[in-house]
C-alpha positions in Angstrom: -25.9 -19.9 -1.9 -22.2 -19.0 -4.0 -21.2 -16.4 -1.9 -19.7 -12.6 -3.7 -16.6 -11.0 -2.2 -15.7 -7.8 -3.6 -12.5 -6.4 -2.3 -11.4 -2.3 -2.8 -8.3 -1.6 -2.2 -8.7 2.7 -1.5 -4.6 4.3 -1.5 -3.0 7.3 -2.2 0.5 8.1 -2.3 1.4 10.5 1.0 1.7 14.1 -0.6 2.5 16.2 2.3 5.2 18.8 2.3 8.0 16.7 4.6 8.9 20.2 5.6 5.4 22.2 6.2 3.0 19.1 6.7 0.7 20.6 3.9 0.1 19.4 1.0 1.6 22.0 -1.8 -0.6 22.6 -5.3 -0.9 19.9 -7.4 -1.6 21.4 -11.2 -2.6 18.4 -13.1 -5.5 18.0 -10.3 -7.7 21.2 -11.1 -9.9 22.3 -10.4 -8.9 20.6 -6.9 -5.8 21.9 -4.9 -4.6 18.5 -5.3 -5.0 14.8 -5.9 -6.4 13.6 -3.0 -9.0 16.4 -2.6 -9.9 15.0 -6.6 -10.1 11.9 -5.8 -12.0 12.7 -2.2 -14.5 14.3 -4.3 -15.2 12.1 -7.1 -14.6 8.4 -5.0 -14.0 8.2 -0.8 -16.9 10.8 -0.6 -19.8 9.9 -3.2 -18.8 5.6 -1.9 -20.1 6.4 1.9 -23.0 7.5 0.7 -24.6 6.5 -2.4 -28.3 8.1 -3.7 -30.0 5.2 -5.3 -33.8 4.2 -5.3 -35.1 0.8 -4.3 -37.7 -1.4 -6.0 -40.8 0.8 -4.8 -39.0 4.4 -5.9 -38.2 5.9 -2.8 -34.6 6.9 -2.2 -32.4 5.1 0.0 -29.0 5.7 1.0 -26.0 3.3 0.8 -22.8 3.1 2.0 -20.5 1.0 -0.1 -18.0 0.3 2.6 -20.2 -1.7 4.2 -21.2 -3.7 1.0 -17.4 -4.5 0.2 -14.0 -5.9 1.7 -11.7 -3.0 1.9 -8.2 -1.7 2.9 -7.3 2.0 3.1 -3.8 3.5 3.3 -3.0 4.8 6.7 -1.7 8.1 4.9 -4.5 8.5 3.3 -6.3 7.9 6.1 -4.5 10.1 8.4 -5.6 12.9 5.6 -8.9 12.2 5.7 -9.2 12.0 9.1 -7.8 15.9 9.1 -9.7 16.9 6.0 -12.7 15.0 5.4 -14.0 13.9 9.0 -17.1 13.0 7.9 -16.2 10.6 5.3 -13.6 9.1 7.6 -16.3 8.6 9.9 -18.5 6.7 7.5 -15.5 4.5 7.0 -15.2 3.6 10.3 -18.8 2.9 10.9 -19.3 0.8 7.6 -16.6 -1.6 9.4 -18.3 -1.6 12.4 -21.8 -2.3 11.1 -20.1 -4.7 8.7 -19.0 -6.6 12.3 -22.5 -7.2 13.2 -24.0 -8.2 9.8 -21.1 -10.8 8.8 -21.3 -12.6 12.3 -18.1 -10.3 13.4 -16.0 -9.8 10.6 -15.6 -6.6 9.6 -15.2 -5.6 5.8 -11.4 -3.7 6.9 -8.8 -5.2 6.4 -5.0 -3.6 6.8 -2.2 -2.4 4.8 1.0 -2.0 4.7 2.2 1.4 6.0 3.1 3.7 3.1 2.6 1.1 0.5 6.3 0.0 -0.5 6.8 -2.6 -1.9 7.8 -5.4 0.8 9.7 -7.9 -1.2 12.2 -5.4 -2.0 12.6 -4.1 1.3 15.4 -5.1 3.7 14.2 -7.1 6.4 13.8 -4.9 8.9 12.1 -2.2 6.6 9.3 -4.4 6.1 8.5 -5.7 9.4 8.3 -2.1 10.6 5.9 -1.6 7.7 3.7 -4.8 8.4 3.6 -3.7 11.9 2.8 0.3 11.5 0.3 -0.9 9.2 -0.9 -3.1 11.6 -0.9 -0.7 14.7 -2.3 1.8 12.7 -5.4 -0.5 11.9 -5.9 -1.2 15.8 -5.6 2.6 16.2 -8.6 3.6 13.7 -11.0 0.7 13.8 -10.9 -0.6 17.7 -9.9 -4.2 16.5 -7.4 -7.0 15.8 -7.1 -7.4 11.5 -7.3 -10.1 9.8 -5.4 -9.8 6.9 -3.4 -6.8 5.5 -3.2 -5.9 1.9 0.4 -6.1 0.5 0.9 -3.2 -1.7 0.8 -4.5 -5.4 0.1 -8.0 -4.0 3.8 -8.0 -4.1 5.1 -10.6 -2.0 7.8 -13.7 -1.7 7.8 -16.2 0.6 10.1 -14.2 2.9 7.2 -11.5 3.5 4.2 -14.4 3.6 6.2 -16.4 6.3 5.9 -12.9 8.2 2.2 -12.4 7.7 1.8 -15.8 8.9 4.4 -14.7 12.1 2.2 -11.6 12.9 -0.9 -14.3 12.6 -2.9 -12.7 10.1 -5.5 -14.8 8.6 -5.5 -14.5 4.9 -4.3 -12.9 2.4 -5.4 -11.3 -1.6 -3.2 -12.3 -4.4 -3.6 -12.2 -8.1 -3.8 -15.8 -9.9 -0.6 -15.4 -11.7 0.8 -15.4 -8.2 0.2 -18.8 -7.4 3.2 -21.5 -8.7 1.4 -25.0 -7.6 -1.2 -26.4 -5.4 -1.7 -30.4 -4.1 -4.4 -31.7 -2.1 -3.7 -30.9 1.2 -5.6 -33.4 3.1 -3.1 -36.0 1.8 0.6 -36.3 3.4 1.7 -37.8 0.1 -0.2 -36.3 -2.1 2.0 -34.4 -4.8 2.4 -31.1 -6.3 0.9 -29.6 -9.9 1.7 -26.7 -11.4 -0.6 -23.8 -11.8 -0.8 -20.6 -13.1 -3.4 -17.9 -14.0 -5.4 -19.8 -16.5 -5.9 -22.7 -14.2 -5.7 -21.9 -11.0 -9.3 -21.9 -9.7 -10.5 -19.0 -7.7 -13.5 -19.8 -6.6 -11.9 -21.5 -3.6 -9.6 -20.3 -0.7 -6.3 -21.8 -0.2 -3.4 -22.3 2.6 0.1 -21.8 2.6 2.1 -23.0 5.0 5.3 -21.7 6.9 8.6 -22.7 5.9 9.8 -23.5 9.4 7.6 -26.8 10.0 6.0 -25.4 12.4 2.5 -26.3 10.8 1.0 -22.6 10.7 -0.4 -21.6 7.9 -2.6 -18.4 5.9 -5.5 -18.5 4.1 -4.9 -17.3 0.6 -7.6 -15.9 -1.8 -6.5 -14.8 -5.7 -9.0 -13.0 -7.0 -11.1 -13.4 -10.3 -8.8 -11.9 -12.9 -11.1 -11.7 -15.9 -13.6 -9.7 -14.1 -11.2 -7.4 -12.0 -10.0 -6.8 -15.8 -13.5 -6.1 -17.0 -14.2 -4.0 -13.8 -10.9 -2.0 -14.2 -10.5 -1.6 -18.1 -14.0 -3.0 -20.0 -16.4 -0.6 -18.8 -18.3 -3.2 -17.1 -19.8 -0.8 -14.7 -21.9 1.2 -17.3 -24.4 -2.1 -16.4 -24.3 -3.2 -12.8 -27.4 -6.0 -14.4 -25.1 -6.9 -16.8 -22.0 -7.3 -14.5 -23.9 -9.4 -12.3 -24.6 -11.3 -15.0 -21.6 -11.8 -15.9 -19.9 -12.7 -12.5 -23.2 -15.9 -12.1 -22.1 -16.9 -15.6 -18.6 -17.4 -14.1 -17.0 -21.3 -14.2 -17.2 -22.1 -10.7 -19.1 -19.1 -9.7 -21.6 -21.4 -7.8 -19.2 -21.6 -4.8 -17.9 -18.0 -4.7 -16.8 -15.1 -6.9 -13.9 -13.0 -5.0 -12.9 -9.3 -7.5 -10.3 -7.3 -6.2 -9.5 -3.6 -7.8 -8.3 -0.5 -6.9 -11.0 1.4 -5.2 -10.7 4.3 -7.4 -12.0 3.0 -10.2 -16.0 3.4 -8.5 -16.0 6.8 -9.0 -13.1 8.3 -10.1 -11.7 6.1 -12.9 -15.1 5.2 -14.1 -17.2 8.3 -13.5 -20.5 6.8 -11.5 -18.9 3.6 -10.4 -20.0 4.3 -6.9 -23.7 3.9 -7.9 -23.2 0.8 -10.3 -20.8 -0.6 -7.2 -24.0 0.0 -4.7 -26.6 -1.9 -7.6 -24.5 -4.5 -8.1 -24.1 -5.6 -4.1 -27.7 -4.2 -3.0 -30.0 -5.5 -5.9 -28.7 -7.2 -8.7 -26.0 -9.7 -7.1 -28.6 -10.8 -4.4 -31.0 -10.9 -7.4 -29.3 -13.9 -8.8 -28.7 -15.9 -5.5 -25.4 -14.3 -4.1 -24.4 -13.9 -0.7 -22.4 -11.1 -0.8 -20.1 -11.3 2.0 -16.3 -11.3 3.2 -13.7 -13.0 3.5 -13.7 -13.7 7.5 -17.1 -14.9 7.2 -16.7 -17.2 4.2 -13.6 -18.7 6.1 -15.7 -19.6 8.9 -18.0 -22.1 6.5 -15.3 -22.9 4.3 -11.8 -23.9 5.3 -9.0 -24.1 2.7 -8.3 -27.8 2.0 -5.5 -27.6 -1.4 -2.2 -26.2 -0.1 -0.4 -24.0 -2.6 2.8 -22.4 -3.1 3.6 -19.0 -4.6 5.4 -17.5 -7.7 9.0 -16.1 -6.0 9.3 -14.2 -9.4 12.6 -13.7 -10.9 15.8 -13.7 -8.4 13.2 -14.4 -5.4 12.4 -10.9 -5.7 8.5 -11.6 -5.4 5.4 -11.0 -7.7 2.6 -8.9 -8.1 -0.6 -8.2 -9.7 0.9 -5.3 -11.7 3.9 -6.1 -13.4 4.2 -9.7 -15.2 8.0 -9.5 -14.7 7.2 -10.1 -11.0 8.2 -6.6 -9.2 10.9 -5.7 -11.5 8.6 -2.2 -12.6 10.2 -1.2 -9.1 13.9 -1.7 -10.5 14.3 -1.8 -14.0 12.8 -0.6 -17.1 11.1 -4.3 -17.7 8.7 -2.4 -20.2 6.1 -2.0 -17.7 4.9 1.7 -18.2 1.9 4.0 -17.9 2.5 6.3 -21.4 5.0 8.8 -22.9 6.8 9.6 -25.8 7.5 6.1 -28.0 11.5 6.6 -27.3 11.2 7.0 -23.5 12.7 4.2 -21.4 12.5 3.9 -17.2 15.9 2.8 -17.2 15.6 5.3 -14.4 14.3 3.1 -12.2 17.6 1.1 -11.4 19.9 4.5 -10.1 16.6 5.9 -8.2 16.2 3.0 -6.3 20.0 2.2 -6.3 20.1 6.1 -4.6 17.7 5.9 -2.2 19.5 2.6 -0.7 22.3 4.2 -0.2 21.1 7.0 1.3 18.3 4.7 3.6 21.8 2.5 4.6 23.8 5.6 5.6 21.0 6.5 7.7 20.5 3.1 9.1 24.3 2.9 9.7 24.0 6.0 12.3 20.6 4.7 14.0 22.3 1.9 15.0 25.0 3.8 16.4 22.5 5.0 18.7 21.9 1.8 20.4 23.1 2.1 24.2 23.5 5.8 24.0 19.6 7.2 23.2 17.8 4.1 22.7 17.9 0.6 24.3 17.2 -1.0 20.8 16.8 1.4 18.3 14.8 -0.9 15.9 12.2 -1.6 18.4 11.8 2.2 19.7 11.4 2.9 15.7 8.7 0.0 15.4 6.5 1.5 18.4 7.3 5.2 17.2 3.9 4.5 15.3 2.0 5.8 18.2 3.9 9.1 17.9 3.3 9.0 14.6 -0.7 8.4 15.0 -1.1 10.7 18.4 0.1 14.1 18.3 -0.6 14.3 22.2 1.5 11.1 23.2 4.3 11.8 25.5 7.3 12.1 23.8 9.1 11.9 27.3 7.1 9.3 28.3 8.3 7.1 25.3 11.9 7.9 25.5 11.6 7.3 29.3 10.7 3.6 27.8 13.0 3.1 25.2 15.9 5.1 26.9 18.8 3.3 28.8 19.1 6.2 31.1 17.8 9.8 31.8 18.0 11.7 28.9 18.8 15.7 28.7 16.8 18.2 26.9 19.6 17.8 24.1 19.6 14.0 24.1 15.9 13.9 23.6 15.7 16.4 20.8 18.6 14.3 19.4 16.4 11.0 19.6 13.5 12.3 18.1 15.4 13.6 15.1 16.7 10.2 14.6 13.2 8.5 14.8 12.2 11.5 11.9 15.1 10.6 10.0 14.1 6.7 10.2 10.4 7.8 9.6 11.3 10.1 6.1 13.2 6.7 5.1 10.8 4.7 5.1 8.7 6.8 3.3 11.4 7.2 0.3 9.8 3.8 -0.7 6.1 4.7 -1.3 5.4 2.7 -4.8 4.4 5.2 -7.4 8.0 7.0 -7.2 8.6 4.2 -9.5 5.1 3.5 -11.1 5.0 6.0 -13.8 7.0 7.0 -16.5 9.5 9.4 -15.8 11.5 10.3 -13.2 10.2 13.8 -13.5 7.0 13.2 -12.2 5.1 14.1 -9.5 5.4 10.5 -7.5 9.4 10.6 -7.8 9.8 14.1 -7.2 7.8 13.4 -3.9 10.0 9.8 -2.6 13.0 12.7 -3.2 11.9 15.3 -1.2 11.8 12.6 1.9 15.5 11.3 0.3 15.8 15.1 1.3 14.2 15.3 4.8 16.3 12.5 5.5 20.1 14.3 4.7 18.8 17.3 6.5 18.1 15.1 9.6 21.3 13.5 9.1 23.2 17.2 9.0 21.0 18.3 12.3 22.2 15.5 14.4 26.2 16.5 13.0 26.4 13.6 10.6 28.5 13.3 7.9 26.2 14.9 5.3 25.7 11.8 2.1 24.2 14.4 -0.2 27.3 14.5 -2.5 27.3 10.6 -2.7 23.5 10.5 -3.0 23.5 13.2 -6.1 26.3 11.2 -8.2 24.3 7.7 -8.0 21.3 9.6 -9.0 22.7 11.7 -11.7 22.5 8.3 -13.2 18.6 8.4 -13.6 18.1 10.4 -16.9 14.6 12.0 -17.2 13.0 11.1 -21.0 12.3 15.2 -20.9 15.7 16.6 -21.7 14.9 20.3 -20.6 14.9 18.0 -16.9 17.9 16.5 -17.2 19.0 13.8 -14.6 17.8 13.2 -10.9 20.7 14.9 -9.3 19.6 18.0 -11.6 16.1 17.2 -10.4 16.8 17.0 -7.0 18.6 20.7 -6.9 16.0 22.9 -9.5 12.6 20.9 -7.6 13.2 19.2 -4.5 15.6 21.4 -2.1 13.8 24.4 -2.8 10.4 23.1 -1.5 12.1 23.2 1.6 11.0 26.6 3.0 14.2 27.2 4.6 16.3 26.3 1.7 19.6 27.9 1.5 21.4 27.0 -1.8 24.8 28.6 -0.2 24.4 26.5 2.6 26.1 23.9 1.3 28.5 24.2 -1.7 29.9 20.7 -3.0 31.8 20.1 -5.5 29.6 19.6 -9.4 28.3 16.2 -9.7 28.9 15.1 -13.4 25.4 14.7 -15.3 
C-alpha cells in the first residue's frame, strides 16, 4: 500500500511578560486576550477532538494528533500545559496511542527550543537549543525522539552534522533544500544535481556525517505542491478532493509525505480540523493509503540514494520559507508578509546586528564565571532546562552539582541570575522578531523586551551596563511607520516600560543619535 505522512508543525512565538510571567493584551487578537488563547480556540483545541460522523451517521470523535506526525513548541507547550490542561493532555495521549498503533513510533517528534533559527546561531547557542528542545521532549512525552523539527527547516551542514551527533533519526526539509543525491549503494557512483522540481519525494534519503565516521540521518522533503495547495489553494474546502489529488501524485504509489504549519487546520483555513480528520480517517484510506509516520515507514523502507543539502548563500543554511536561503533573518532580501509598497526590512540587519552584541557581552561575563560559581558554565546552562521545566527542582541541589565549591546565599542568588540572563538570551532569537514586516511589531517588540531582561540581569549582578552601546546599533533599524521612529526609540517609548518596575530616571545616558 503507498503509505501518507502528514506532518504539523504546531508553534507560537513565547509571549510572556519576561518580567510578570503573564502574558500582557494582545489587541489585534480580539475578541481573545491574546494570540495564543486565538489560536487555542480556533486550532490546538477543536484538532484533539474533532465531531465528525462515520459511514452509518453516528458521531464519532477524532483526535487529529494521533492521525498526523507532529512537533509542538516547548513554549507553547509550557502554556498550554498551564492554560489549557486538557488539550495538553490530549496531546500527550495522541502520542502515546500513536506508539501502539504504528508498531512504537509515536506521531511527536521534537523542536528546537524557542524556534531560532539554528544556522545563524553561534555554536554553542544552537547546541543548547537542540538539547533543551530535546530534554524538553523527554520531559512531556516519557520517551527518546526521533527527529526534531528545525525551525523554518533552516539548516547547514554544521547544524545536520549535530542532529546526526545527538543521534536523531530523520529529519523534514523542503525540496528546494536538497543540492544533489547519487546512488548510495555504489562507492563510485557519482553525484547529480537536484533541486525542487526534480528531487523526488516520494522516497526517504540519508545524509551522511562529514567526519567519516559512516553515521548518517534519514532525510524526508516534503511534497511541495501540495503543502502549497494545503497552505494557500484552499484545498481543504474538499478533504475528497484533496485525497484525490495527493493519489494522483507522480510517485504517490510509494508515499506521499505534506508538511505545514499546523495552524492552517483550523485557524488559517476556518474548519481545517474537520477536513484534516476526513482526509486521514476516510478518504485517504478510501483510496489505498496507509497513513502512517515517519518511524514506522523507516522500519520497511531504508534510504538507499545519499544526498547532500543546499548550504545557501555564505553557508548560512536554507529554509522552507525564504528562497534566499535564511537571509529573511538578516537582510531585507524582499521576503515580506505586507505593508505599505515603500517599506523595506532593511531593519533586519541592525536588529540582529544589536541583539549579538548584546548576547556576546553577556556571554563575555558567563564565562567569567567559570571556576568561581560554575564548574563549566556552558554545561550548567545546557542542563538549566530542568529548572526551566520543573518549578519544584532544587535549585541548591543543582548548583551543589555544577558548583566548584560551597556557595553562599549571595553566590547562589548570583548564579541563578546569570543562568536567567543566559536563558532571556537565548530567547532574543525566537524567529518572528524578524518574520514580519516592521520592526514595530508585536514579534520584535517582544525578542526586545528579553534584549531588555537581559541588560537588567547584567546591571543586577554589577556589570557594566551595554544598554548605551545596544541602543546606538539599534537606532540603526528604522521602523517604515515614521510616528515609531528607530529601534532605539522603540526600545525606550515600548519595551522598558513593560517592565513593572521601570524607572526612566534610573538610568540617564547620554542621547543616542536616531
Amino acid at each position: 500500500m503507498p503509505s501518507l505522512i502528514v506532518h504539523g508543525h504546531f508553534y507560537q512565538p513565547p509571549r510572556e511578560n519576561p518580567w510578570t510571567g503573564k502574558i500582557d493584551p494582545e489587541p489585534d487578537a480580539v475578541p481573545f486576550h491574546d494570540w495564543n488563547e486565538r489560536v487555542h480556540a480556533e486550532c490546538y483545541g477543536p484538532n484533539s477532538a474533532v465531531r465528525t460522523e462515520t459511514t452509518n451517521g453516528s458521531e464519532q470523535v477524532i483526535n487529529n494528533y494521533g492521525n498526523i506526525s507532529f512537533d509542538f513548541g516547548p513554549t507553547l507547550l509550557s502554556w498550554l500545559e498551564g492554560q489549557h490542561p486538557a488539550t495538553y493532555s490530549k496531546i500527550i495521549a495522541a502520542d502515546a496511542e500513536s506508539m501502539a498503533r504504528f508498531t512504537g513510533h509515536g506521531n511527536a517528534i521534537a523542536q528546537a527550543y524557542n524556534h531560532a533559527i539554528l544556522p545563524l546561531c553561534n555554536e554553542r547557542d544552537w547546541l543548547t537549543q537542540i538539547r533543551w528542545g530535546l530534554a524538553d521532549f523527554r520531559y512531556r512525552f516519557g520517551r527518546e525522539p526521533e527527529a526534531i523539527w528545525l525551525p523554518e527547516t533552516a539548516c547547514n551542514d554544521d547544524v545536520l552534522d549535530s542532529l546526526i551527533d545527538h543521534e536523531l533519526r530523520y529529519v523534514i526539509l523542503a525540496p528546494q533544500q536538497a543540492a544533489r543525491i547519487r546512488d548510495g549503494q555504489q562507492a563510485s557512483a557519482s553525484w547529480q544535481e537536484t533541486s525542487k522540481n526534480s528531487i523526488d519525494t516520494n522516497i526517504p534519503y540519508f545524509r551522511c556525517h562529514r567526519n567519516g565516521s559512516g553515521k548518517s540521518l534519514a532525510v524526508f522533503f516534503y511534497d511541495q505542491d501540495i503543502a502549497h495547495a494545503i497552505a494557500f489553494e484552499h484545498a481543504l474546502s474538499s478533504s475528497a478532493e484533496l485525497a484525490a489529488r495527493i493519489g494522483a501524485r507522480p510517485g504517490s504509489t510509494a508515499m506521499v509525505s505534506v508538511a505545514t504549519d499546523g495552524e492552517i487546520y483550523g485557524h488559517h483555513h476556518k474548519f481545517g480540523d474537520q477536513a484534516l480528520a476526513h482526509l486521514l480517517e476516510t478518504e485517504a484510506p478510501a483510496r489505498g493509503f496507509l497513513v502512517t509516520n515517519y518511524g514506522e515507514y523507516l522500519d520497511q523502507h531504508l534510504p538507499g540514494v545519499e544526498v547532500e543539502i543546499d548550504n545557501g548563500p555564505a553557508g548560512e543554511g536554507s529554509s522552507w520559507s525564504c528562497i534566499h536561503g535564511v537571509n529573511r533573518w538578516t537582510s531585507d532580501c524582499g521576503c515580506h508578509t505586507g505593508g505599505g509598497e515603500s517599506w523595506n526590512q532593511a531593519w533586519r540587519k541592525p536588529l540582529r546586528a544589536a541583539l549579538d552584541f548584546l548576547r556576546d557581552e553577556a556571554a563575555t561575563a558567563f564565562a567569567t564565571t567559570r571556576g568561581e560559581l560554575f564548574i563549566d558554565p556552558w554545561a550548567a546552562r545546557d542542563e538549566s532546562i530542568r529548572l526551566i521545566l520543573d518549578q519544584f527542582e532544587s535549585r541548591e541541589l543543582f548548583l551543589q552539582q555544577h558548583a566548584p565549591r560551597p556557595l553562599t546565599r549571595e553566590q547562589e542568588l548570583q548564579a541563578l541570575t546569570y543562568l536567567e540572563m543566559q536563558r532571556n538570551a537565548l530567547l532574543m532569537y525566537t524567529s518572528c522578531g524578524w518574520f514580519f514586516n516592521d520592526i514595530g511589531g508585536l514579534e520584535p517588540i517582544q525578542i526586545l523586551r528579553y534584549a531588555c531582561r537581559v541588560i537588567e540581569l547584567m546591571r543586577e549582578v554589577e556589570l557594566s551596563s551595554p544598554r548605551q552601546r545596544f541602543l546606538e546599533i539599534l537606532a540603526e533599524a528604522k521602523s517604515n511607520r515614521p510616528e515609531l521612529g528607530s529601534g532605539a526609540d522603540i526600545y525606550r517609548r515600548l519595551v522598558e516600560p513593560a517592565n513593572p518596575s521601570f524607572d526612566p530616571d534610573f538610568e540617564r545616558l547620554a542621547p543616542v543619535n536616531t
